[in-house]
TORDRENNU-748387 format. One record per residue (C-alpha): x, y, z; residue in three letters. Coordinates in nm, 2 decimals, always signed. Layout:
// residues N
u | v | w | code
X | Y | Z | ALA
...
// end
This chain:
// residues 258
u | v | w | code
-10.13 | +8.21 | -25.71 | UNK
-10.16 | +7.85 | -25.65 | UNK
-10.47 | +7.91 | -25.46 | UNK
-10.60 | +8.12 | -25.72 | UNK
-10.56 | +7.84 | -25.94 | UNK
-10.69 | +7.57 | -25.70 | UNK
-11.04 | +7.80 | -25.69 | UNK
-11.04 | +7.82 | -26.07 | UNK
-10.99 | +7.46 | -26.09 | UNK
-10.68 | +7.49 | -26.31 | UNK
-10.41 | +7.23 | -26.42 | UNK
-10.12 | +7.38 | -26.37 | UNK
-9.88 | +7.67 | -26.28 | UNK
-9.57 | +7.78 | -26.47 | UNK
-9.34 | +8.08 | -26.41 | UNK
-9.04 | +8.16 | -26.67 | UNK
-8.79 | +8.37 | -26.66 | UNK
-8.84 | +8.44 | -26.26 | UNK
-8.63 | +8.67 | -26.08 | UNK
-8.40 | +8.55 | -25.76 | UNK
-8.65 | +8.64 | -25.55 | UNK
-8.98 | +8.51 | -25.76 | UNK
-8.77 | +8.15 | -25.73 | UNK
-8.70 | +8.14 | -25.39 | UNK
-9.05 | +8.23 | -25.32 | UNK
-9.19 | +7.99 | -25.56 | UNK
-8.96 | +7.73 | -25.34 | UNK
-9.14 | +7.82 | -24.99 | UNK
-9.44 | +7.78 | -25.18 | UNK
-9.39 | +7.41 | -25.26 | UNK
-9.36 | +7.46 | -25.66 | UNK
-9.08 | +7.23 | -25.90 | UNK
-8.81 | +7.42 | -25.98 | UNK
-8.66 | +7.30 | -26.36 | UNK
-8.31 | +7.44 | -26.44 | UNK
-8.23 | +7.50 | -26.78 | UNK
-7.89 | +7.68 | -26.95 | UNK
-7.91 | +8.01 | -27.20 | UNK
-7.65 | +8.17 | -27.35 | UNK
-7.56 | +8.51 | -27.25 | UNK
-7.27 | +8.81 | -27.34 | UNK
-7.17 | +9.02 | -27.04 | UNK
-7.01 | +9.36 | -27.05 | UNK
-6.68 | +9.40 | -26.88 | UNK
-6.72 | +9.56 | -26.57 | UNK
-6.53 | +9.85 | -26.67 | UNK
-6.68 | +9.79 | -26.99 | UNK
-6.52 | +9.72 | -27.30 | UNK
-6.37 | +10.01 | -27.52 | UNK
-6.46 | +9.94 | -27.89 | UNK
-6.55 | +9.57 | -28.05 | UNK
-6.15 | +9.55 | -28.09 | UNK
-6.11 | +9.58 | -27.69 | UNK
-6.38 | +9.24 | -27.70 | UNK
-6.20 | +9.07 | -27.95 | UNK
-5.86 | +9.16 | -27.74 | UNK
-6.02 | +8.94 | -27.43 | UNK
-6.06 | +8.64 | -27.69 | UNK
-5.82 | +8.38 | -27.72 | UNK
-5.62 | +8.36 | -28.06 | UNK
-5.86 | +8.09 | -28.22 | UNK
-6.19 | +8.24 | -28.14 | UNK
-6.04 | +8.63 | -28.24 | UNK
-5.92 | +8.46 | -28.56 | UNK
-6.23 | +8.31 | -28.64 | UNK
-6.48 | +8.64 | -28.60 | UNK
-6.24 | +8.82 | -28.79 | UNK
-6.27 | +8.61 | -29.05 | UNK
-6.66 | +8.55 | -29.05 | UNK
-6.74 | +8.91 | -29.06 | UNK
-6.53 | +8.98 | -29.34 | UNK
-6.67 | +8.68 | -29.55 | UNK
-7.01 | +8.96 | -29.52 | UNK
-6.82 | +9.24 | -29.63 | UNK
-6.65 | +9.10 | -29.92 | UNK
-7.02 | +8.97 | -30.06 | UNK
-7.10 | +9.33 | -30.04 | UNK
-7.34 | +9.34 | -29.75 | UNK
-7.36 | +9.63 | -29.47 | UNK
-7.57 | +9.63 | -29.17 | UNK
-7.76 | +9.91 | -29.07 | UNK
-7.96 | +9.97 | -28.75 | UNK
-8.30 | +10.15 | -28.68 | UNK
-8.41 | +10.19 | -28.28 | UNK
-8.73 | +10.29 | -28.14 | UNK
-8.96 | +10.51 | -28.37 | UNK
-8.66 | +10.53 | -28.63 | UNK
-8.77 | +10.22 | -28.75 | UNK
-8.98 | +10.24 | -29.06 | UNK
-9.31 | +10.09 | -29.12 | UNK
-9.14 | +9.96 | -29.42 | UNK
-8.88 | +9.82 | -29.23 | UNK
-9.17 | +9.64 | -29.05 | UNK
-9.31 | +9.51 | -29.36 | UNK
-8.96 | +9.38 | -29.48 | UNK
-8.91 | +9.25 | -29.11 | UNK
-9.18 | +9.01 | -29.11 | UNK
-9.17 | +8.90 | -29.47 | UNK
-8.85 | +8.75 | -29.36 | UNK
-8.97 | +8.64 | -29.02 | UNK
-9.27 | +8.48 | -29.20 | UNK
-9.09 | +8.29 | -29.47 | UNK
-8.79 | +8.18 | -29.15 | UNK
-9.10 | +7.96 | -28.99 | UNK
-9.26 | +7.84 | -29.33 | UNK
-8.91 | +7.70 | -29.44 | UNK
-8.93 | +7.52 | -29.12 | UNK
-9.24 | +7.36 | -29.15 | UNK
-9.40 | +7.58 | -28.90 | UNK
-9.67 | +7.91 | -28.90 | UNK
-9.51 | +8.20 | -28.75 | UNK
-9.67 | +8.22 | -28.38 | UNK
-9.65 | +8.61 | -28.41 | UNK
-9.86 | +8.79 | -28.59 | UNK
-9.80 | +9.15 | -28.80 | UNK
-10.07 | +9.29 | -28.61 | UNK
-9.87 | +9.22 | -28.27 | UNK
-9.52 | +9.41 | -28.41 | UNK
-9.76 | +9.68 | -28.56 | UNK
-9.86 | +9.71 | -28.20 | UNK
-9.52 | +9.67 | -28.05 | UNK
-9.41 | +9.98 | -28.28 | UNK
-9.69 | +10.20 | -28.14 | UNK
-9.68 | +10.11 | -27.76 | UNK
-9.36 | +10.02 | -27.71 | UNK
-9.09 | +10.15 | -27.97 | UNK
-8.79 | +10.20 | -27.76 | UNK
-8.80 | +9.85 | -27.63 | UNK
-8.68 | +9.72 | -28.04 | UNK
-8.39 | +9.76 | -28.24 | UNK
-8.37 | +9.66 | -28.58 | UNK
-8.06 | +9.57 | -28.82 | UNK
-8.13 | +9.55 | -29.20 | UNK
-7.88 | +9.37 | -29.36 | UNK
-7.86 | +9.54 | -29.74 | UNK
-7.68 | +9.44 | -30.11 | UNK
-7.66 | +9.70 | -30.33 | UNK
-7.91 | +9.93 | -30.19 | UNK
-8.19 | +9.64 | -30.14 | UNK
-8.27 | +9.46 | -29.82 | UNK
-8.22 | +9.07 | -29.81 | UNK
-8.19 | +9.02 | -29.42 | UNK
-8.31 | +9.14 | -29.11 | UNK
-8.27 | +9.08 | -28.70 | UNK
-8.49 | +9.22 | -28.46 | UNK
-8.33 | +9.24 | -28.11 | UNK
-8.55 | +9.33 | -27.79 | UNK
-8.41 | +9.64 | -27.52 | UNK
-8.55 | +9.65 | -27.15 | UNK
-8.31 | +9.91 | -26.90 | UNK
-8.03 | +10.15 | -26.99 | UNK
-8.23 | +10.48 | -26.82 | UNK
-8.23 | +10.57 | -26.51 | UNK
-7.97 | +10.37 | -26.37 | UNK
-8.15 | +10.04 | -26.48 | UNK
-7.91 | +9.76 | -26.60 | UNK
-7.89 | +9.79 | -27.03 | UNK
-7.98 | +9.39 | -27.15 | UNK
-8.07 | +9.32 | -27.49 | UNK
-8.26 | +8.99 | -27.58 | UNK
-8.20 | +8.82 | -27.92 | UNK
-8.34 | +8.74 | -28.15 | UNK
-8.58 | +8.72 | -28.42 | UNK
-8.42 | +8.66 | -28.75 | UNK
-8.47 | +8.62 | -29.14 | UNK
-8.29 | +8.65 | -29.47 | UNK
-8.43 | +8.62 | -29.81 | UNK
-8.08 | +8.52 | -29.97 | UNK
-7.78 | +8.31 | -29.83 | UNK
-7.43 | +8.50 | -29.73 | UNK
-7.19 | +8.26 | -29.57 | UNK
-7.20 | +8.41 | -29.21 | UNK
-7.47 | +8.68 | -29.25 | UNK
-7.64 | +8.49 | -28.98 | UNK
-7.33 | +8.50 | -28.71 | UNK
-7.28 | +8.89 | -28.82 | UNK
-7.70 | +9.00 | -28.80 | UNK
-7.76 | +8.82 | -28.48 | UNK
-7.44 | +8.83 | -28.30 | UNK
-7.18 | +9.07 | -28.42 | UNK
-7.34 | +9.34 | -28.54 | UNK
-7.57 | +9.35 | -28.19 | UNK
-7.26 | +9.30 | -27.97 | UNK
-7.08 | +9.62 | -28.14 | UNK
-7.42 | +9.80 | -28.08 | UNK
-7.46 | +9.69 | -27.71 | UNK
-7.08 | +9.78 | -27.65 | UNK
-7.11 | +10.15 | -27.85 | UNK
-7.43 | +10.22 | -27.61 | UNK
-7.33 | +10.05 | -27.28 | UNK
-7.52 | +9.79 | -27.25 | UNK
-7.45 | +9.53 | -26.96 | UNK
-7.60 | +9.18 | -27.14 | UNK
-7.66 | +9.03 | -27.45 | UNK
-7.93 | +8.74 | -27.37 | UNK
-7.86 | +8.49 | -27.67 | UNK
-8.11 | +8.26 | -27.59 | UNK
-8.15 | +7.87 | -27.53 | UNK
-7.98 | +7.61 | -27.73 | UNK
-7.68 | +7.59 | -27.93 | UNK
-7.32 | +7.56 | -27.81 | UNK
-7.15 | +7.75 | -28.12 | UNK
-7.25 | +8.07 | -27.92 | UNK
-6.98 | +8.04 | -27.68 | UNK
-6.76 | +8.10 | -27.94 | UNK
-6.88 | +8.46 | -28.01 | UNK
-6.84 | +8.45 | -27.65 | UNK
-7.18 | +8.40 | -27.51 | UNK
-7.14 | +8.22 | -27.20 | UNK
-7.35 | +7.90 | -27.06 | UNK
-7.61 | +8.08 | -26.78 | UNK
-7.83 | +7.84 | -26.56 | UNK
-8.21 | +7.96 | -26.58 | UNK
-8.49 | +7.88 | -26.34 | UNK
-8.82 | +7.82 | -26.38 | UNK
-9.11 | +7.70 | -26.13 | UNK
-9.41 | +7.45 | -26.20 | UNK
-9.73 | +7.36 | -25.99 | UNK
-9.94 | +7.06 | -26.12 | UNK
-10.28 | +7.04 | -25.97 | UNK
-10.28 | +6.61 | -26.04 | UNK
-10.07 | +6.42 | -25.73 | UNK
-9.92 | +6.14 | -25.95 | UNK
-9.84 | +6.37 | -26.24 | UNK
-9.65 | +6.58 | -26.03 | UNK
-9.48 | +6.30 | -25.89 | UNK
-9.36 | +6.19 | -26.16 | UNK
-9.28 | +6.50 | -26.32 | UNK
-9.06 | +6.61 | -25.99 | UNK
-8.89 | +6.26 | -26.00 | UNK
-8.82 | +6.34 | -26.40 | UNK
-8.65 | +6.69 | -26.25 | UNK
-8.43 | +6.53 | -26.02 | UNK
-8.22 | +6.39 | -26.27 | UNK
-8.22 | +6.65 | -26.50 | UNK
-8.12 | +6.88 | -26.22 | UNK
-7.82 | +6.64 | -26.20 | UNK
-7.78 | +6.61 | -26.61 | UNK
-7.77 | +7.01 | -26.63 | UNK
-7.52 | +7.03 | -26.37 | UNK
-7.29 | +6.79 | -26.59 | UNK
-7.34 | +6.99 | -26.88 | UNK
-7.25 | +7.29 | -26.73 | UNK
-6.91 | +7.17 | -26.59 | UNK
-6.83 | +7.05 | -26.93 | UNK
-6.87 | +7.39 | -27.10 | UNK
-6.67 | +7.57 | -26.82 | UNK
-6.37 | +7.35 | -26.97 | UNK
-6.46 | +7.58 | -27.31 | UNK
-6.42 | +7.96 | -27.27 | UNK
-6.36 | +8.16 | -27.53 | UNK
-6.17 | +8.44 | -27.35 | UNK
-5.78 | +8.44 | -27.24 | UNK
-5.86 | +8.49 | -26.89 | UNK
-6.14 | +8.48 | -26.67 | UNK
-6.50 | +8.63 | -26.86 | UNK
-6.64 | +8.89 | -26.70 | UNK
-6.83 | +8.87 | -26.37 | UNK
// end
């Protein structure tokens, strides 16, 4: 790859998301390696029983305080519903993007996906998405779209969330769309991880735990990569702090699962 891109006369290299063995190739290679921290749920190994059996592993505080946020939704009358795969409507489509659409543009910011691209995902690739509908009285007013890869054939069950949008508020419709509701369904089905995604330290407390992520660079110009690798050093060093802090701040009774 880097000497593909030295031919084409490109600027730079990036690999995300890289497997074990992607990073340790990457480092023979002579790329930057930048460490980063998701959040991510893991299964029990002999996997949890029920949503109850989770909240049993929780300390007192953290049980308390899901208990309480996912009643807060049932009390203002919403229910969540789930579509997977080719169950999933064209009109829930429609309804999904109209809230992803108006998520960005209260942000500032033009949605970077297009309708055309889910339309595509729902032909090509159904069983890789599962929808939840959040609904009042019959009518829609939120939606998460959570992405699938494994659970067949022996291949590890993660799900990746999340896209998200609401066209009304409901104190803690956001915790119970994106996190709750998709923990009960990755528990009823097996699934072995729930990637939460980047950013945000109130997701350990629906215990989704701080994961260190890799990613590898090549830059084509000597001094900018200099000074990007010196820029990585420290972080590498900053990231490590961070993580030791939020060890001190597990949500479980014991240890999580491994």
């Amino acid at each position: 790859l880097v000497g593909w891109c030295e031919q084409a006369g490109l600027s730079s290299l990036h690999l995300l998301f890289a497997s074990d063995a992607d990073v340790d190739a990457c480092r023979g290679a002579g790329l930057m390696l930048r460490h980063n921290v998701q959040f991510h749920w893991r299964n029990r190994p002999d996997a949890y029983r029920d949503f109850e059996d989770f909240l049993g592993s929780l300390n007192q505080d953290k049980r308390k305080k899901i208990r309480q946020e996912r009643r807060k939704v049932a009390q203002a009358g919403v229910v969540l519903r789930w579509s997977r795969g080719a169950a999933i409507a064209p009109s829930e489509w429609d309804f999904f993007y109209r809230c992803y659409e108006r998520t960005y543009h209260e942000h500032g910011n033009a949605p970077y996906l297009t309708r055309d691209f889910f339309r595509r995902m729902a032909r090509d690739m159904p069983e890789n998405w599962l929808l939840f509908t959040a609904e009042r009285a019959g009518a829609p007013i939120a939606t998460s779209l959570i992405g699938l890869s494994g659970g067949a054939g022996g291949a590890p069950g993660v799900a990746y969330g999340r896209y998200w949008g609401a066209l009304e508020r409901v104190d803690c419709l956001h915790f119970e769309a994106c996190y709750y509701a998709p923990l009960q369904w990755c528990i009823t089905h097996g699934m072995q991880r729930f990637e939460g995604g980047a950013q945000g330290e109130h997701k350990m407390a629906r215990a989704l735990l701080p994961v260190q992520t890799t990613s590898a660079h090549w830059l084509a110009h000597p001094a900018f990569a200099e000074a990007v690798d010196e820029f990585l050093q420290r972080e590498r060093a900053g990231i490590r702090h961070y993580l030791g802090e939020l060890a001190h701040h597990s949500p479980f009774r014991a240890a999580p699962p491994a």
